[in-house]
PDB file of N, H, CA, C and O in Angstrom:
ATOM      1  N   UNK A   1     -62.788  49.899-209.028  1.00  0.00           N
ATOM      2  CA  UNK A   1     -63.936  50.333-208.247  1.00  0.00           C
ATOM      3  C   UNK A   1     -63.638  50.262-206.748  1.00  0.00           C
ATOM      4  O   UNK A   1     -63.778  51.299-206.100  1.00  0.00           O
ATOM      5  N   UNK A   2     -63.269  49.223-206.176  1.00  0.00           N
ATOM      6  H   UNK A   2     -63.155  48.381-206.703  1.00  0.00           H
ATOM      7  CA  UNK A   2     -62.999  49.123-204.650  1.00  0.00           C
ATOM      8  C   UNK A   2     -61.815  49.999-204.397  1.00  0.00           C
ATOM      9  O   UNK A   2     -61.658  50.269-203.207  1.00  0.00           O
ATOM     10  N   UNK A   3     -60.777  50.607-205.387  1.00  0.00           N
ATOM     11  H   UNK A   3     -60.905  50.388-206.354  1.00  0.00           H
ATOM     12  CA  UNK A   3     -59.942  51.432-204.722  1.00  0.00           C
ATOM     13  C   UNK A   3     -60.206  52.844-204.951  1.00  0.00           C
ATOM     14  O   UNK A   3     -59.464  53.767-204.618  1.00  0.00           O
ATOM     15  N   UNK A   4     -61.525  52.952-205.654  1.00  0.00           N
ATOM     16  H   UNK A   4     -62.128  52.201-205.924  1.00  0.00           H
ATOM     17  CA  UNK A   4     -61.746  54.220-205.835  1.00  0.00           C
ATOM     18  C   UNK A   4     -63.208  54.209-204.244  1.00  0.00           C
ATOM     19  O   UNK A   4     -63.597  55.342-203.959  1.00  0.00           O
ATOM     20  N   UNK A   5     -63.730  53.253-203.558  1.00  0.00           N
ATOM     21  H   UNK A   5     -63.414  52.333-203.789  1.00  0.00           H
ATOM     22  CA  UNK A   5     -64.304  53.254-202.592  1.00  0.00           C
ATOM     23  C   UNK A   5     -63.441  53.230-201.424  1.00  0.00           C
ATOM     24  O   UNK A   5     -63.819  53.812-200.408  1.00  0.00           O
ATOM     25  N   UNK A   6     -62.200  52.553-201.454  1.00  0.00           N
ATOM     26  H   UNK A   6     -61.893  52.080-202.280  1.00  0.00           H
ATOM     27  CA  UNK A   6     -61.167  52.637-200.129  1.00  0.00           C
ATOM     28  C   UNK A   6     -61.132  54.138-199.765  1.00  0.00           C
ATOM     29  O   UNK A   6     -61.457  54.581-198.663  1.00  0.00           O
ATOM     30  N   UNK A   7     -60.462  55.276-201.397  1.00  0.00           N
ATOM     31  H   UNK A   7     -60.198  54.916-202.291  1.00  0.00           H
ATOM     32  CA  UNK A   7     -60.072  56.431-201.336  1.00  0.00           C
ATOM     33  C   UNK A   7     -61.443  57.113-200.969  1.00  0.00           C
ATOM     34  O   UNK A   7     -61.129  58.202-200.489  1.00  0.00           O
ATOM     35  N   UNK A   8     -62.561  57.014-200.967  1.00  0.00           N
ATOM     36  H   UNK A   8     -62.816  56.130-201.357  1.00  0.00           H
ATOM     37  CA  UNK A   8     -63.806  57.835-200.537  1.00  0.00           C
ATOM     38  C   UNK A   8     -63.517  57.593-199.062  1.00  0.00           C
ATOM     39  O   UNK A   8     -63.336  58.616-198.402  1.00  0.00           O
ATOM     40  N   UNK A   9     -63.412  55.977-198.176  1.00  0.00           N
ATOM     41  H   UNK A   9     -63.559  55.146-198.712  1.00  0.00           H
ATOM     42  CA  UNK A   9     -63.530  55.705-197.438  1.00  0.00           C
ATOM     43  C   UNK A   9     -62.344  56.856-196.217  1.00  0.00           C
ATOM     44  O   UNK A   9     -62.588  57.409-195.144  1.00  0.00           O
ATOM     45  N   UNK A  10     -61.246  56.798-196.972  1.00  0.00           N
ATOM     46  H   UNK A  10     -61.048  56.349-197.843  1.00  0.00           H
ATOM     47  CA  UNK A  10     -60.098  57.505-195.832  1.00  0.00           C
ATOM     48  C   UNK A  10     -60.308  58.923-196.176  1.00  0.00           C
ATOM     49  O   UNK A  10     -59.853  59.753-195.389  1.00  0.00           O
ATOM     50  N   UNK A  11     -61.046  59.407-197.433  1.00  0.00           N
ATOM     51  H   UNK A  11     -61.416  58.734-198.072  1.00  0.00           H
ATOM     52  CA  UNK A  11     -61.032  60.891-197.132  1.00  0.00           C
ATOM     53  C   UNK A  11     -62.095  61.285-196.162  1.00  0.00           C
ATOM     54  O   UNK A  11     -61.870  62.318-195.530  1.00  0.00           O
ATOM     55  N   UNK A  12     -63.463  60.511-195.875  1.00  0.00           N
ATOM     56  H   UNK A  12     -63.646  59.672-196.388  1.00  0.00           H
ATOM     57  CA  UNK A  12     -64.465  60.693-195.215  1.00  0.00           C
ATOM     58  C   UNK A  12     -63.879  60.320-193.321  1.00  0.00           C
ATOM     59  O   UNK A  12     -64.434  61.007-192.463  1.00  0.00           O
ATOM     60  N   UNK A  13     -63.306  59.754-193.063  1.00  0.00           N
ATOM     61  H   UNK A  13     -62.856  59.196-193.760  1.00  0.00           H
ATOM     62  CA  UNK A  13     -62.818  58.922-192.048  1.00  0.00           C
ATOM     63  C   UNK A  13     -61.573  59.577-191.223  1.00  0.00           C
ATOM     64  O   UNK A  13     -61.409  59.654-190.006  1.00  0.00           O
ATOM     65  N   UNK A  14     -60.733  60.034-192.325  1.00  0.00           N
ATOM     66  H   UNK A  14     -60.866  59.971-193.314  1.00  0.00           H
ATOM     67  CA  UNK A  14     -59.552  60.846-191.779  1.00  0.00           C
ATOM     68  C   UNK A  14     -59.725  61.531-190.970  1.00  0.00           C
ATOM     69  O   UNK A  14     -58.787  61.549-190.173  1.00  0.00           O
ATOM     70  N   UNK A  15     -60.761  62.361-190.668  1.00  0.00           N
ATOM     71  H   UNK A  15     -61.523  62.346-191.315  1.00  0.00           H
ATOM     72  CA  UNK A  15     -60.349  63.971-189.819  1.00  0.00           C
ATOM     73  C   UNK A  15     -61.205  63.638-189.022  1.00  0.00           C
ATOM     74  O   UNK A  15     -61.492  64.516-188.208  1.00  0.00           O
ATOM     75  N   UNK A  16     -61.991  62.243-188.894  1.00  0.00           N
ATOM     76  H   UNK A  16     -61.757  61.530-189.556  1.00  0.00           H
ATOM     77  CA  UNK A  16     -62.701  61.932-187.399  1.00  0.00           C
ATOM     78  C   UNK A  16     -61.880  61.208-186.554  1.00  0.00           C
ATOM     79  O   UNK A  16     -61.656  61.380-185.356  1.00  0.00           O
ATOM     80  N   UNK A  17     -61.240  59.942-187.729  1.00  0.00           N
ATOM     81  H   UNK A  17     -61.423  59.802-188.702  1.00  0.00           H
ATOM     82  CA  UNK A  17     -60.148  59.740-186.907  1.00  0.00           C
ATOM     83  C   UNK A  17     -58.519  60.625-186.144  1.00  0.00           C
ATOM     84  O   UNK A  17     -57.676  60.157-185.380  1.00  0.00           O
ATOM     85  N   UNK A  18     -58.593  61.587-186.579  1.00  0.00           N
ATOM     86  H   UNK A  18     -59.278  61.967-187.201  1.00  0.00           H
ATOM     87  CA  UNK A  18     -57.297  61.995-186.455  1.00  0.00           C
ATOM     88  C   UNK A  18     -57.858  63.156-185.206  1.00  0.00           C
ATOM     89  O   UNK A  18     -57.121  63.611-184.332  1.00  0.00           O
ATOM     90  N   UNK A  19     -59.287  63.479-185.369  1.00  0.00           N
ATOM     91  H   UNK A  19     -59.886  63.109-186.079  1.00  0.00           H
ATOM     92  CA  UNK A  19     -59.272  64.429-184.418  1.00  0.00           C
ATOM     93  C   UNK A  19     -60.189  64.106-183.039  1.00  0.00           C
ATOM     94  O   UNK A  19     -60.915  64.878-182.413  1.00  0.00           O
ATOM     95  N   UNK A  20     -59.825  62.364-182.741  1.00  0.00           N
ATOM     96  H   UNK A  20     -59.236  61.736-183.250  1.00  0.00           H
ATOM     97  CA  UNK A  20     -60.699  61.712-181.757  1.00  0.00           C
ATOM     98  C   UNK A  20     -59.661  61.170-180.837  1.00  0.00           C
ATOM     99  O   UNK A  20     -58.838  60.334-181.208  1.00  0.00           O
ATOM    100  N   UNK A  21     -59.722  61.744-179.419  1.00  0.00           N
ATOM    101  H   UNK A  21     -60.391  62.423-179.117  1.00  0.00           H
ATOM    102  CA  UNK A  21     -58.514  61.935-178.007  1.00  0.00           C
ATOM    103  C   UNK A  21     -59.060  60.034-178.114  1.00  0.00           C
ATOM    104  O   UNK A  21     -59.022  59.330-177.105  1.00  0.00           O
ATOM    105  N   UNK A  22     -59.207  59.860-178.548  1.00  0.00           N
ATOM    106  H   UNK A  22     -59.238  60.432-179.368  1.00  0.00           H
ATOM    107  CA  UNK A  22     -59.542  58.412-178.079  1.00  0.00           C
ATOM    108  C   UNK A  22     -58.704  57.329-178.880  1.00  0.00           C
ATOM    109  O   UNK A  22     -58.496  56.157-178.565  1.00  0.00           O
ATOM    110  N   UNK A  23     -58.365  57.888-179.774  1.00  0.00           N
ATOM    111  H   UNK A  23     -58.534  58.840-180.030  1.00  0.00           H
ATOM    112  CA  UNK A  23     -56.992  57.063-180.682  1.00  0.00           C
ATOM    113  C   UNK A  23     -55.811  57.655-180.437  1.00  0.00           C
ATOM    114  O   UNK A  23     -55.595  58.863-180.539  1.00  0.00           O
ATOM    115  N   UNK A  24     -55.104  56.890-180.140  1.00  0.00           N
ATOM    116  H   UNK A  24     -55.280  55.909-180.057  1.00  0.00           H
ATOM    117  CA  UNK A  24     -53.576  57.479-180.159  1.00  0.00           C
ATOM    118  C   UNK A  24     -53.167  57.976-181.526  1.00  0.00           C
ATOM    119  O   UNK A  24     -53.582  57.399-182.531  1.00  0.00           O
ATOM    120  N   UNK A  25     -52.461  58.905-181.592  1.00  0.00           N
ATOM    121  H   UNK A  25     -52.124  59.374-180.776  1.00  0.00           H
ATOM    122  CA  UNK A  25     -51.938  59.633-182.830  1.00  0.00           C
ATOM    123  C   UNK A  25     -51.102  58.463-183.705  1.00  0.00           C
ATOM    124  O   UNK A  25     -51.295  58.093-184.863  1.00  0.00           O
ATOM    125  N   UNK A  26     -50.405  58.152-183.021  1.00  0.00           N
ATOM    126  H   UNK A  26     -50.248  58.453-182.080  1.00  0.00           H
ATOM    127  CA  UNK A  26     -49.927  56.591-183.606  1.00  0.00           C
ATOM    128  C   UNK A  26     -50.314  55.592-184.131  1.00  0.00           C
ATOM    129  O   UNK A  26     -49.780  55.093-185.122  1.00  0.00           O
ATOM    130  N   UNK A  27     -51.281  55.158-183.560  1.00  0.00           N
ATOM    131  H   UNK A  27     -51.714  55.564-182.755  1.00  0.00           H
ATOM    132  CA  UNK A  27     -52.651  54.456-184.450  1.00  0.00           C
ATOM    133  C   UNK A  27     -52.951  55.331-185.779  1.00  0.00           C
ATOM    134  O   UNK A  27     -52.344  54.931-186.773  1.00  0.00           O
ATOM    135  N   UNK A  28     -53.559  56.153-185.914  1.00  0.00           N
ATOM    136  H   UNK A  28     -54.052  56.478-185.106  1.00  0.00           H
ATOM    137  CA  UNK A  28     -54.382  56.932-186.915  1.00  0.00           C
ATOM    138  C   UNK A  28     -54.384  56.309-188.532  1.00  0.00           C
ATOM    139  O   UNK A  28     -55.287  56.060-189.331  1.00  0.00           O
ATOM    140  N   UNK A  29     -53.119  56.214-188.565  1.00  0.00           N
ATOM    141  H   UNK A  29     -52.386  56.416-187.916  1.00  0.00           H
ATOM    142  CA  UNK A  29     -53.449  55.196-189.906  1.00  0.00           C
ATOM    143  C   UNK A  29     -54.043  53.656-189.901  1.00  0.00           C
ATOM    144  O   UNK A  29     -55.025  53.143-190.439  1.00  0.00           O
ATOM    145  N   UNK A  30     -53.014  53.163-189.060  1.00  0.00           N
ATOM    146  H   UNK A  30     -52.217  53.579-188.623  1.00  0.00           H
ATOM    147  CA  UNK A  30     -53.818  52.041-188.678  1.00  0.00           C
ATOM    148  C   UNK A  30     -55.163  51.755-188.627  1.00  0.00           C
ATOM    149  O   UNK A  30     -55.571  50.719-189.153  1.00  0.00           O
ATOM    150  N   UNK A  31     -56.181  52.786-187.878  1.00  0.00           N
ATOM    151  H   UNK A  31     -55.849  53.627-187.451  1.00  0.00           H
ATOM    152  CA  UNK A  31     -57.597  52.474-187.597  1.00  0.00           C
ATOM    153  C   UNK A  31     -58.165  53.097-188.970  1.00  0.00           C
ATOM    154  O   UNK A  31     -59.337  52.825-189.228  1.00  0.00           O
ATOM    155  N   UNK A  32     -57.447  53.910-189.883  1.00  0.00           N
ATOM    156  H   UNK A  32     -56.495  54.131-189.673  1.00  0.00           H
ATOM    157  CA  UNK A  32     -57.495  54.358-191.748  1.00  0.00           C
ATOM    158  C   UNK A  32     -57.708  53.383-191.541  1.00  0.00           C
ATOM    159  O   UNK A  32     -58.754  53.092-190.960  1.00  0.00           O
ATOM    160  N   UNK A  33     -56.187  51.797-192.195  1.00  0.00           N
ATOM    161  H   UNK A  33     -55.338  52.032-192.667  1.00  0.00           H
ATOM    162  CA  UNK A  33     -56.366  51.439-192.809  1.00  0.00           C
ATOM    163  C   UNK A  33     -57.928  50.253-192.748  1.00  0.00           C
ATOM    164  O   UNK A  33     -58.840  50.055-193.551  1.00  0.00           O
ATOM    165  N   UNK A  34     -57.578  49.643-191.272  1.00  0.00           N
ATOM    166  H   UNK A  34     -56.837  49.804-190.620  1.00  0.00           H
ATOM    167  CA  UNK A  34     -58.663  48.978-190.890  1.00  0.00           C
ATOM    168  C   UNK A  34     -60.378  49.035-191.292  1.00  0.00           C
ATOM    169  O   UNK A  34     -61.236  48.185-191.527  1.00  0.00           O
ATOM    170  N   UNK A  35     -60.330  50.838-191.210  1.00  0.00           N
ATOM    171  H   UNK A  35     -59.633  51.529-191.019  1.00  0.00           H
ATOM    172  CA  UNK A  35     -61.873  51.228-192.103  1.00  0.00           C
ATOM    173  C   UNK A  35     -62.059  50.906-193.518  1.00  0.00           C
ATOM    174  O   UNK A  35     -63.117  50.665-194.098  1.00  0.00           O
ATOM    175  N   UNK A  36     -60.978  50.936-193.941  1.00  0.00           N
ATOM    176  H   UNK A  36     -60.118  51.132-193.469  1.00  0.00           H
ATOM    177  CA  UNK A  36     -61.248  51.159-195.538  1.00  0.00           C
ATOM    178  C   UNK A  36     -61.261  49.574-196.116  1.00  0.00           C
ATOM    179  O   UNK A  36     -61.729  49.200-197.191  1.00  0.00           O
ATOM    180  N   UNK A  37     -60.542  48.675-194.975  1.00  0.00           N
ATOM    181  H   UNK A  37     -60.162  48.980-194.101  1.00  0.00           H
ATOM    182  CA  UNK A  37     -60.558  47.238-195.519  1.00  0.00           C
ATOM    183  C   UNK A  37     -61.963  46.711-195.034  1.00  0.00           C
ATOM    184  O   UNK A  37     -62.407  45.611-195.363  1.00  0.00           O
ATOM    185  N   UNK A  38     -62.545  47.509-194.307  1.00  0.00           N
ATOM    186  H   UNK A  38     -62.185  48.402-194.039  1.00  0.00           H
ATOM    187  CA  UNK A  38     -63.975  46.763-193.858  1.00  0.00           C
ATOM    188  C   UNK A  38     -65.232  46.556-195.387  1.00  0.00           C
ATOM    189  O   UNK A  38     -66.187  45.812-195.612  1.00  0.00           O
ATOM    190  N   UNK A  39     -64.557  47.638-196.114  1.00  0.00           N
ATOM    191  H   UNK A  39     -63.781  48.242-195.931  1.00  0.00           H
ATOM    192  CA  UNK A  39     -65.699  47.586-197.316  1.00  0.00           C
ATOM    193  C   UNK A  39     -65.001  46.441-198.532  1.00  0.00           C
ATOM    194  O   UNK A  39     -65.852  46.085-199.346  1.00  0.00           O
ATOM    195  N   UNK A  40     -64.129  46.062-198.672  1.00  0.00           N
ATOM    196  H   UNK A  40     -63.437  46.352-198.011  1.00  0.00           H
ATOM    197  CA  UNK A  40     -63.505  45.074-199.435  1.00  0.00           C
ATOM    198  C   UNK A  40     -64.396  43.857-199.022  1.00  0.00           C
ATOM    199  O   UNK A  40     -64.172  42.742-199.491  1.00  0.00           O
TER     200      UNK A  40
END
């Protein structure tokens, strides 16, 4: 159940994070993974 909520979490999350001048492109997974561990 929680890894089928992580995977909701980074498909919903991805393309705000990836398309926000305010994260470095380098980060982008990083601030993924960080979201998706907030619901654990």
């Amino acid at each position: 159940m929680l890894e089928n909520l992580n995977q909701l979490v980074r498909e919903n999350v991805q393309d705000t994070v990836v398309n926000n001048s305010e994260v470095p492109n380098e980060q982008n997974e990083e601030v993924i993974q960080a979201a998706s561990l907030r619901i654990s």
